[in-house]
C-alpha positions in Angstrom: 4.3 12.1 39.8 2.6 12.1 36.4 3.4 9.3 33.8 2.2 8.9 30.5 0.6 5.2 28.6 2.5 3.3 26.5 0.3 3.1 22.9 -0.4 0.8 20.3 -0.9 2.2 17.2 -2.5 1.2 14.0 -1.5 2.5 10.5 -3.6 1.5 7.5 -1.8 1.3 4.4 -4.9 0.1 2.8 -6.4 0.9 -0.8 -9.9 1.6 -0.5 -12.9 0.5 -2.8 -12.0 3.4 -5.3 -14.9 6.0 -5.7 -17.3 3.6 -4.0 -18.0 5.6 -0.7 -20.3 2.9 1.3 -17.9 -0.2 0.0 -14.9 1.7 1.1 -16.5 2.4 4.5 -17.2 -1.3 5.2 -13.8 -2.3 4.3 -12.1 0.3 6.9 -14.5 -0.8 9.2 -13.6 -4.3 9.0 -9.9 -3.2 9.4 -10.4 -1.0 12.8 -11.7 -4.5 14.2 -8.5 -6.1 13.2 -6.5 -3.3 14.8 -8.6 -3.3 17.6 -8.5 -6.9 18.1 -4.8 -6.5 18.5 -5.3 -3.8 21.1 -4.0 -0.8 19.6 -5.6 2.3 21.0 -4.7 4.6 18.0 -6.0 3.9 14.9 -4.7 5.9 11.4 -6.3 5.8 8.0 -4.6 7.8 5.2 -5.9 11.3 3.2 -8.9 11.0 1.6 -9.7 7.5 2.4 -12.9 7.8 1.2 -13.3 7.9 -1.7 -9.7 7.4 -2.1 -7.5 10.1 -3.5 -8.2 12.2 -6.9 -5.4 11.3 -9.2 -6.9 12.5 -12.3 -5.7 16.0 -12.1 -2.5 14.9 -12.8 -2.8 12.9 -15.4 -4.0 14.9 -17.9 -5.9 18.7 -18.3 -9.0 19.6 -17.0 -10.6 19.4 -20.7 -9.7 15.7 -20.6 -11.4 14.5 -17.4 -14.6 15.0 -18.2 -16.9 13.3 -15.5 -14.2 12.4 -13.2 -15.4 15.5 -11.1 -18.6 15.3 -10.9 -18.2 11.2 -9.6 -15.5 12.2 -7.4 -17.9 14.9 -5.3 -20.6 12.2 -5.7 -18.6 9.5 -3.8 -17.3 11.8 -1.2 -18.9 12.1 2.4 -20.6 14.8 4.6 -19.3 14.9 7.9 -22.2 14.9 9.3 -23.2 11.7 7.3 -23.4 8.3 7.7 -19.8 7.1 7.1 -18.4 9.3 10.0 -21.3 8.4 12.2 -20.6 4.8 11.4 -16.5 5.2 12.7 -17.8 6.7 15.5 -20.0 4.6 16.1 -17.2 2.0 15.9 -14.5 4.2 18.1 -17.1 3.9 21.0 -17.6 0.5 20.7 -14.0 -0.4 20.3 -12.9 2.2 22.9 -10.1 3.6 20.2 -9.1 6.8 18.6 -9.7 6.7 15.2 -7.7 9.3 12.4 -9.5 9.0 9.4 -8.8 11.4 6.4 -11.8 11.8 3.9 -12.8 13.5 0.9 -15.8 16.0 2.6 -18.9 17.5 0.9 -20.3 20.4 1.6 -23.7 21.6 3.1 -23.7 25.0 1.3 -22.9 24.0 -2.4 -23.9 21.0 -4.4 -20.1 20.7 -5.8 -17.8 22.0 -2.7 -15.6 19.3 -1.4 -13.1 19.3 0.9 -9.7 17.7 1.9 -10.1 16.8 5.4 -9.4 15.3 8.8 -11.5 14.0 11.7 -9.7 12.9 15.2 -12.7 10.7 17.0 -12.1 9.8 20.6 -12.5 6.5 22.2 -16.4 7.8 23.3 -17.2 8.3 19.4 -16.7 12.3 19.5 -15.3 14.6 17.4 -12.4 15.6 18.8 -10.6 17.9 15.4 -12.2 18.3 12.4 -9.9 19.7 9.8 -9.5 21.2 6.4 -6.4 21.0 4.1 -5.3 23.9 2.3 -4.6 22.0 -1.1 -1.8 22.5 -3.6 -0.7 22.5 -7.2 -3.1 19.8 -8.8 -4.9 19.1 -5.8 -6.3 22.8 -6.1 -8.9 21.9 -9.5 -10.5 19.5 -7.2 -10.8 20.6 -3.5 -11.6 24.1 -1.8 -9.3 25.8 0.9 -9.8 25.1 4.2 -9.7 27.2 7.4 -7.6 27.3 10.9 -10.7 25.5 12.7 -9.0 22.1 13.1 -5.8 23.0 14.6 -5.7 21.5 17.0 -4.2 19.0 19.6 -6.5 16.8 22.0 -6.0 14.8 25.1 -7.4 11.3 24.3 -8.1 8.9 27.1 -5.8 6.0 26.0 -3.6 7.8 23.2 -2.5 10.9 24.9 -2.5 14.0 23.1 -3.1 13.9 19.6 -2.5 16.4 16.6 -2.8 15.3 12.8 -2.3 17.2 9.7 -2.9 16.3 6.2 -0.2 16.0 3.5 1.8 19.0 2.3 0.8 21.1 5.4 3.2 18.6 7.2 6.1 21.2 4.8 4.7 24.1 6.7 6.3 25.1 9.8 3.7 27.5 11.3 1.3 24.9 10.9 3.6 22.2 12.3 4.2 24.7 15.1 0.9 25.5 16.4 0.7 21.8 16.8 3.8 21.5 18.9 2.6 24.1 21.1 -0.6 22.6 22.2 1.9 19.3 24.4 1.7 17.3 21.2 2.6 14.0 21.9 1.4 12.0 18.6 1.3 13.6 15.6 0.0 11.9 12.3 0.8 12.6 8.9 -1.5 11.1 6.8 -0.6 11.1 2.5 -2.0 9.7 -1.0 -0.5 6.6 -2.1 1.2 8.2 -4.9 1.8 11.9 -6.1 2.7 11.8 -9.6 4.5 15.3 -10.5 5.7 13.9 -14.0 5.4 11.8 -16.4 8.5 9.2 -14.9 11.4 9.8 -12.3 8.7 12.7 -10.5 7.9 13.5 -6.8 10.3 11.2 -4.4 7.3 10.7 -1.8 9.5 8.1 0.0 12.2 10.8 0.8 10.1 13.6 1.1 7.4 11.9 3.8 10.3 10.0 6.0 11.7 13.9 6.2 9.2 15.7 7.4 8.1 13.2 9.6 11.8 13.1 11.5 12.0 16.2 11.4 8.7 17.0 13.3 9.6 13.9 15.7 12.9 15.6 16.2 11.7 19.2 16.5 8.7 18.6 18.6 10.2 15.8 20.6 7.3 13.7 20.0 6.2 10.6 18.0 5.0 10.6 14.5 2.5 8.0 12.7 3.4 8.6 8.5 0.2 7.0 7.3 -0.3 6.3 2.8 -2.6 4.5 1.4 -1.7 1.6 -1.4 -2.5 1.9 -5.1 -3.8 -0.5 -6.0 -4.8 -2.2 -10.1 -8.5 -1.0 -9.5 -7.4 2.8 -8.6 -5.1 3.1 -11.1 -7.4 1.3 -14.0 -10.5 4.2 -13.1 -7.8 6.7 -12.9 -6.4 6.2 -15.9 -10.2 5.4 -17.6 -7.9 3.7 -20.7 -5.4 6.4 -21.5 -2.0 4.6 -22.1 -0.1 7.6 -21.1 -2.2 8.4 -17.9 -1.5 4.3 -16.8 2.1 4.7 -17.9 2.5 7.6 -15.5 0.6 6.2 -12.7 3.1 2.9 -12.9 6.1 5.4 -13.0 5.1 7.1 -9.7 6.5 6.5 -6.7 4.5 4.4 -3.6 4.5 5.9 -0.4 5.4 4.6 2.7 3.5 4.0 5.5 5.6 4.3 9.4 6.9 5.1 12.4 9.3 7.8 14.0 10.3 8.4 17.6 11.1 11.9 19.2 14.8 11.5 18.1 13.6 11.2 15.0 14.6 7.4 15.1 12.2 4.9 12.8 10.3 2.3 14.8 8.0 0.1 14.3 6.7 -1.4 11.1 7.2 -0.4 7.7 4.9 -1.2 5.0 5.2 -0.1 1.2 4.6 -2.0 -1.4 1.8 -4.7 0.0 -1.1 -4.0 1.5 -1.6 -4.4 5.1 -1.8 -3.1 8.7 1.6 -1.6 10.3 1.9 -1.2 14.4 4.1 0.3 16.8 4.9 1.0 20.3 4.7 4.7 21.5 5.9 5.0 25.2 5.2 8.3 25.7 7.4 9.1 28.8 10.0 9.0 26.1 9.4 12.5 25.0 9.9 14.6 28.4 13.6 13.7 28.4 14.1 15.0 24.8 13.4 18.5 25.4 16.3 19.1 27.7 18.0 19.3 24.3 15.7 21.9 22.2 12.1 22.7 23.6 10.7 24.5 20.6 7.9 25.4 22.8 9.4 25.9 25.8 12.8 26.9 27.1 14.3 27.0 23.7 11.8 29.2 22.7 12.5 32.9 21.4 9.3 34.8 23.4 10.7 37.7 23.1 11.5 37.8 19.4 8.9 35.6 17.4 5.1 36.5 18.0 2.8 34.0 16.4 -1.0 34.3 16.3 -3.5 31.3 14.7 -6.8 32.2 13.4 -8.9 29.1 14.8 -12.3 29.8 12.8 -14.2 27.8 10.3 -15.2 30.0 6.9 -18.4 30.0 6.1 -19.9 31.5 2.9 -22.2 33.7 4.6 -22.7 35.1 8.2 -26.3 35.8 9.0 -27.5 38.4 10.8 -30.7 38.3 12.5 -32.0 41.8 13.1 
């Protein structure tokens, strides 16, 4: 008879040290012994953690943020660096999975960054390492990424684990190709605000909870919705002193940070507008029984109609060829 764990999971709504890379790292740190000390096995950080999320793009045109760029690539990480070594270091010792989203630089260009992912397993591997596409504003700051990261991995205390970043949690294929790897966690992991206009913009609230039921209920598994907070000191170097751009970045909306069950049922704690640490339960034998009703990957699956094919590769400016 196979049976699965019950987990503990972790979800940081936590602000970091804005655009201070090493300060920010020390802080999360700190906060994965907290969880840990508390025994969760799983432990979630939000999208681009480190250096915290670029809100500048939406505060005012690209002729007006002069040097917010350049600081932004400055402060983010390689992946190969020392901030990721240092979690894994820290997964290993603790004996957790860590889901850390982080602005990433790149090896090839002096300017290329990236939105991305890293799963780490409780033995300090790399078990996904992932690249957002990114959307409206988000696309003046970060490059696309590539299918490479897609992908779902047995953990030894956390069962299976899948995580996408933001608005990809809107796509279905994406969503999908998860699913159909046994997902049995999947985390969603968000900016502490999206501001769309200048007041009344994009209901993040709504529009996270949403997607999160809805891939709880369609792939009969659990969901961990993970924001990060805004805090004074990321929306004071946001704005840099612009009434307007502080005025908009009061007016947006906080996210949420979560929990959701395979019926798409919310569990857990819920943290929005104070900083903390939120946990939940996740047994996992809770989503075999589910998919009686609707296995999207299984049984209620149209083989013979739908065809879908995932290119799993990471781009790469140039191939070389050695002749």
């Amino acid at each position: 008879m196979t049976s699965f764990p019950t987990v503990k999971v972790a979800a940081c709504h936590a602000a970091p040290v804005y655009l201070n890379a090493t300060a920010t790292t020390e802080k999360y740190l700190k906060l994965t012994d907290e969880a840990a000390a508390r025994s969760a096995n799983l432990i979630v950080f939000a999208e681009s953690s480190i250096p915290g999320f670029p809100l500048f793009p939406s505060l005012g045109a690209p002729v007006d943020n002069e040097g917010c760029w350049a600081r932004f690539v400055e402060q983010s990480i390689y992946a190969d660096g020392p901030e990721i070594a240092a979690f894994r270091s820290k997964a290993k010792e603790r004996g957790v999975v860590i889901s850390l989203g982080f602005s990433e630089r790149s090896r090839r260009s002096v300017a290329c960054v990236w939105n991305s992912n890293v799963v780490i397993g409780e033995e300090g591997q790399i078990l996904a390492h992932h690249r957002l596409q990114p959307t409206f504003w988000e696309k003046l700051v970060w490059s696309p990424g590539d299918g490479y990261g897609l992908l779902v991995n047995e953990t030894q205390r956390a069962g299976r684990v899948g995580a996408l970043i933001c608005g990809e949690n809107t796509n279905p294929l994406a969503r999908f190709s998860l699913m159909a790897q046994s997902e049995q966690i999947h985390v969603m992991c968000f900016p502490p605000a999206w501001p769309t206009k200048r007041k009344a913009g994009y209901k993040n609230i709504t529009a996270n909870a949403v997607r999160a039921a809805g891939h709880a209920f369609e792939g009969k598994c659990f969901v961990v919705l993970c924001a990060a907070f805004l805090d004074e000191e990321t929306k004071a170097l946001s704005a840099a002193g612009d009434s307007l751009a502080r005025d908009t970045l009061e007016n947006a909306f906080q996210a949420q940070t979560c929990f959701f069950g395979p019926d798409a049922a919310q569990l857990g704690d819920e943290l929005c507008q104070e900083e903390g640490i939120a946990y939940a339960d996740f047994d996992l034998n809770k989503c075999v029984e589910p998919k009686m009703l609707h296995d999207v990957v299984g049984g209620y699956q149209r083989y013979d109609v739908f065809d879908l094919k995932v290119t799993r590769k990471r781009d790469e400016p140039v191939e070389w060829k050695d002749v």
